[in-house]
KOLZAVEX-130091 format. One record per residue: x negated, y, z of N, C-alpha, C in turn; residue in three letters. Coordinates in steps of 0.001 Angstrom, whole numbers, plus 500000, padded with zeros to 6 digits. Layout:
XYZXYZXYZALA
...
# end
This chain:
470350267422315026469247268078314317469057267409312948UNK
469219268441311727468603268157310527467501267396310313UNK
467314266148309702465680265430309573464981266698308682UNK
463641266528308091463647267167306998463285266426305828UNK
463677265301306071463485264311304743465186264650304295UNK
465961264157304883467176264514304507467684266183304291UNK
466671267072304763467159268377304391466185268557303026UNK
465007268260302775464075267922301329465658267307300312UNK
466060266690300645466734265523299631467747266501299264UNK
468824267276299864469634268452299914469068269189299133UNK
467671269607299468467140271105298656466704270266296880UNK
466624269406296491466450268648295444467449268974295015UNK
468509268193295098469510268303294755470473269259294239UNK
469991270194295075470550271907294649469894272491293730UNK
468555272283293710467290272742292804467528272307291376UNK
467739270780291157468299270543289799469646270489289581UNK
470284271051290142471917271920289748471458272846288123UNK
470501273539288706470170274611287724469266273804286550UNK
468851274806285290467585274033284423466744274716284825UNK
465695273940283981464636274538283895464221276006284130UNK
463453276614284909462999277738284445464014278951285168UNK
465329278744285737466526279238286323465790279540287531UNK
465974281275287680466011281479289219466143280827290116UNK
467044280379290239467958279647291617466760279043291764UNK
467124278256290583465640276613290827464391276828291663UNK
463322277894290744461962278134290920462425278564292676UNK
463105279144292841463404279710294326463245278746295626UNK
464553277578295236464486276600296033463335275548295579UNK
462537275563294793461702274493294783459806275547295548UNK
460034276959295581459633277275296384459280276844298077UNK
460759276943298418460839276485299264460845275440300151UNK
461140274082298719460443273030298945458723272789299177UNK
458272272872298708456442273361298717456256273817299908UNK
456982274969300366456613275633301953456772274454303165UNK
457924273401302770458317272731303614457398271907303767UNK
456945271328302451455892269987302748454690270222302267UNK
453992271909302260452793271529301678451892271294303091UNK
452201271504304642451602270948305377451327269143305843UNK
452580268681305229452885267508305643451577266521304713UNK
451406267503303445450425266549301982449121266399302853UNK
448774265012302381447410264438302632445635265824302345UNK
445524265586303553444255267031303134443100266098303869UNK
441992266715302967441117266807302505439445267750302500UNK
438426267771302951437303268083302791436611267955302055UNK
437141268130300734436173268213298986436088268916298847UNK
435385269371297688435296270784296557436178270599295488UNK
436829269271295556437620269421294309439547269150294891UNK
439782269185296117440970268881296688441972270311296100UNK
440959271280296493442260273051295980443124272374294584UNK
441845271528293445442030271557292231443133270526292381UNK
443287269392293200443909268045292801445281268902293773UNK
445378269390294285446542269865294939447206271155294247UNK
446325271512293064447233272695292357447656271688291151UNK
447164270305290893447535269484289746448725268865290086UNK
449302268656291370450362267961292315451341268810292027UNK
450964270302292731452484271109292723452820271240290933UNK
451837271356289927452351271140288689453234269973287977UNK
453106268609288684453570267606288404454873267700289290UNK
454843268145290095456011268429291140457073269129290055UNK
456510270201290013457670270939289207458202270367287906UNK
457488269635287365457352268924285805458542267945285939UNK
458549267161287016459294265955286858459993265680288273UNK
460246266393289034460965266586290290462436266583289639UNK
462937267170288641464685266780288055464477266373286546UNK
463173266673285979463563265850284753462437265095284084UNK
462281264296283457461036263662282763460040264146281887UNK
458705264770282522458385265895281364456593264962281217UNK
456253265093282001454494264224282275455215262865282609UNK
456314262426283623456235260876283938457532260618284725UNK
457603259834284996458790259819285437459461260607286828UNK
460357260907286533461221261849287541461406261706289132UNK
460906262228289709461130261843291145462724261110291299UNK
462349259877292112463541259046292842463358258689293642UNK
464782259778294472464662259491295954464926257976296450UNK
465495257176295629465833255505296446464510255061296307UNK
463095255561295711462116254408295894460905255407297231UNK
460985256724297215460161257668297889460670258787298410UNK
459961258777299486460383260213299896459459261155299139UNK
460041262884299016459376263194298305457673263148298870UNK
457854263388299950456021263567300851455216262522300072UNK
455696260768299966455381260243299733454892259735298264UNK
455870260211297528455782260684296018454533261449295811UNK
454567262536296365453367263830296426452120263168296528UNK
452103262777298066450759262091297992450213260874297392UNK
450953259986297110450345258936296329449373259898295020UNK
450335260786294371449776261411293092448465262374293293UNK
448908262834294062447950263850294857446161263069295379UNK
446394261523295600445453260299296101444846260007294687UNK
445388260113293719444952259775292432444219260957291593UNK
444884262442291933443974263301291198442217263262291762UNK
443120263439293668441587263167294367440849261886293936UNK
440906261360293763440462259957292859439341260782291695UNK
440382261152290882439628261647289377438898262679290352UNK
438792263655291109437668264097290975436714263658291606UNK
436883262874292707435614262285293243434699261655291377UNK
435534260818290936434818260265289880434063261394288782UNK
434672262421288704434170263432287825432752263821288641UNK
433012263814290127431209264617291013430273263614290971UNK
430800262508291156429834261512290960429230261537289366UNK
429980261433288766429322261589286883428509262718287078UNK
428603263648287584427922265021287943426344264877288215UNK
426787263894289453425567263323290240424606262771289100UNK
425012261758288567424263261113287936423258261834286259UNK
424293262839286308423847263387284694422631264126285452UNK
422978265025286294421978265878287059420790265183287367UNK
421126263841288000419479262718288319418742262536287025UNK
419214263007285970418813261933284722418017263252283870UNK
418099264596284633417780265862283512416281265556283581UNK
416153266860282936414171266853282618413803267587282742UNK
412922267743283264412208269491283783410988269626283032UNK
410392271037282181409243271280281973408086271490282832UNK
406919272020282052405924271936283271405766273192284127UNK
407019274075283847407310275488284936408237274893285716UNK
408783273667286173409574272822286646411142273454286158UNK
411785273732285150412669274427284988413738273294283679UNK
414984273084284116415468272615283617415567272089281972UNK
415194271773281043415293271453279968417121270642279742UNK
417718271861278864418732271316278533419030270929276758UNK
419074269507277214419080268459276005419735269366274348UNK
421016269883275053421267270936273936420499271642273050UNK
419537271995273749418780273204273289418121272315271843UNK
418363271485272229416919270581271080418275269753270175UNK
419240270611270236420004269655269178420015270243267537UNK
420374270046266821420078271000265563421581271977265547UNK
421824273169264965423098273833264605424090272590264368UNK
425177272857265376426495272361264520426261272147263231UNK
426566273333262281427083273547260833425906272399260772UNK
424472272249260640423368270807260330424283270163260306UNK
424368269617261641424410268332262392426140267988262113UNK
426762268800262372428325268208261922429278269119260202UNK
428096268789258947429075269583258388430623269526257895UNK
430790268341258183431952267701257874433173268241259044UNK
433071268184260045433614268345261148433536270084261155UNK
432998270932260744432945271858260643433680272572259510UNK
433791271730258419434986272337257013436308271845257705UNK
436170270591258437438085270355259043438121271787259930UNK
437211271900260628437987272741261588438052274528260867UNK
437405274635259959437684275781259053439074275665258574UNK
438929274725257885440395274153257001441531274865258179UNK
441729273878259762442773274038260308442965274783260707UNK
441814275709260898441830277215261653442873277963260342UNK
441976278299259666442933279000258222444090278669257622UNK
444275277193257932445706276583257230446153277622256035UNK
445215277210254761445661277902253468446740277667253036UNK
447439276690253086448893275870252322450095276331253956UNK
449747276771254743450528276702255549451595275227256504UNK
450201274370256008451209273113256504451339272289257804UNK
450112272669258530449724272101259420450447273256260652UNK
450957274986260716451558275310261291452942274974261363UNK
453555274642259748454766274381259719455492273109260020UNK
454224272580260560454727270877260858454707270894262485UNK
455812270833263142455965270847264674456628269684265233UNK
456886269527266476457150268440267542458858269007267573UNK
459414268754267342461308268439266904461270269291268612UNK
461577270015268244462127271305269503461476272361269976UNK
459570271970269883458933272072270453457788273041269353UNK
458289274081268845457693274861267611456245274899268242UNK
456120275273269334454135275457269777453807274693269884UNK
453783273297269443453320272489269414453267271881267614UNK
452429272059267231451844272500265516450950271317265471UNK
450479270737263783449511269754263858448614271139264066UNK
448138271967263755447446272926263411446307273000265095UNK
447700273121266124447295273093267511446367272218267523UNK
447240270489267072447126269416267708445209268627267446UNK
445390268926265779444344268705265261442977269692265593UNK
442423270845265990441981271567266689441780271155268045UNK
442374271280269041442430270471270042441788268844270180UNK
442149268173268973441251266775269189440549266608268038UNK
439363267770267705438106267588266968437320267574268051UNK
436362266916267871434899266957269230434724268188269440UNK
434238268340270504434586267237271655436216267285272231UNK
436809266210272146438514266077271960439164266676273510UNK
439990267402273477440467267589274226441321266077274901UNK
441751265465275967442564264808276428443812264923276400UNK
444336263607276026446336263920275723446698264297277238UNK
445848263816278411446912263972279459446399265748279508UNK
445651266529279113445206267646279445445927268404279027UNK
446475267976277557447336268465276769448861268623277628UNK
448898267418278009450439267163278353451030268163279574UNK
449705268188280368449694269062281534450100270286280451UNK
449384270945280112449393272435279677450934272662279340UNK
451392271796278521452447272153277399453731271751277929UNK
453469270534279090455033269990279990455330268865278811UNK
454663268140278286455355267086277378454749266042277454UNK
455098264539277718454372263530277474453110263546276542UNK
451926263006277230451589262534276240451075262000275132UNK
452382260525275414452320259457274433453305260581273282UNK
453851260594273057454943262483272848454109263152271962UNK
452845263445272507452232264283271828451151263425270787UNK
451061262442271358450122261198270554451036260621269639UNK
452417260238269825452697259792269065452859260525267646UNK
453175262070267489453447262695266670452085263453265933UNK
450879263119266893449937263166266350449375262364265034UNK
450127260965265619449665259878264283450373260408263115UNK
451921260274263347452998260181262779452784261512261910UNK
452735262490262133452362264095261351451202264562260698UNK
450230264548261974449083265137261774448075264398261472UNK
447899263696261038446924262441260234446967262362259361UNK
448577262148258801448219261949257245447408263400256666UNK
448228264916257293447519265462256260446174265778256736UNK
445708265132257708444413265467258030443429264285257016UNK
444078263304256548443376262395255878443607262750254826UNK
444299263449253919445186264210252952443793264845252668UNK
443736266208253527442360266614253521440944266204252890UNK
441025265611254223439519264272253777439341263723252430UNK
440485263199251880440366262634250642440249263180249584UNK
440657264501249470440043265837248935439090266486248753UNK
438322266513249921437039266749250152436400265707249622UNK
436537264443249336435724263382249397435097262877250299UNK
435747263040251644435240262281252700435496260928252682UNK
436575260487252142436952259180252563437623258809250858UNK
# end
């Protein structure tokens, strides 16, 4: 009788025969998932559906090649074991995200109809309160000079300062949020953030007379 750690290790193997994105692949890595999504560590949260649809994404990401982290290897894990360690860590982040939940919620303020008062409400307009932050993100939205679309990640054309800078004006999106979406490291995406999209974002600034 077939183990199914050793029949998992077979279906790997066949799976990255093909690239990326190849029938064959998505097929048999299907079928990987069917095999072990009973075997994965479960759970009684509200946030487990979420940390187990973040798993099979990392699964597919780096199961044959290095895209979020390093590549599944079978000499240090089986895959089950691979899965769930990662799978232990998203559940991680969200316990920590309900708890922050908890606490913002203890801390609100109610009027005297007992009805939530949200802090927002009493903030002044954006355009007030951030006008500066509000001409960058005009600027990058419009890209008048065309430079911030035409400046991309070496393979990777959808990935633009134009994106990048947009994405991390307040409130900043996260590189790993990023990295998820797009399949790219990223330190990858940080690094070319400095390296590209800074200068002419300071380019900018110094124009404006911000800096």
């Amino acid at each position: 009788m077939v183990k199914i750690s050793d029949n998992l290790t077979w279906l790997v193997q066949e799976a990255c025969k093909y690239p990326p994105g190849h029938r064959k692949r998505q097929k048999i890595l299907t079928r990987i998932i069917r095999l072990v999504d009973h075997k994965l560590w479960k759970e009684n949260t509200p946030y487990y559906e979420d940390a187990l649809q973040e798993t099979w994404i990392y699964f597919c990401q780096n199961i044959c090649e290095q895209k979020t982290a390093k590549p599944y290897d079978p000499n240090k894990a089986s895959i089950i074991t691979w899965l769930n360690n990662y799978l232990r860590w998203r559940l991680k982040d969200g316990y920590i995200k309900i708890e922050k939940q908890k606490k913002q919620r203890a801390s609100v303020r109610v009027d005297e109809n007992n009805k939530i008062i949200d802090p927002v409400d009493n903030l002044p307009a954006k355009a007030n309160f951030f006008p500066i932050l509000q001409e960058i993100e005009e600027w990058a939205t419009n890209d008048p000079e065309d430079k911030l679309s035409y400046t991309y990640l070496d393979r990777h054309p959808q990935i633009t300062c134009q994106l990048l800078i947009l994405n991390r004006l307040p409130p900043e999106t996260p590189w790993k949020n990023l990295a998820a979406e797009y399949g790219i490291p990223a330190g990858t995406l940080s690094s070319f953030y400095q390296r590209k999209c800074k200068p002419l974002l300071r380019e900018f600034s110094r124009s404006q007379g911000y800096i």
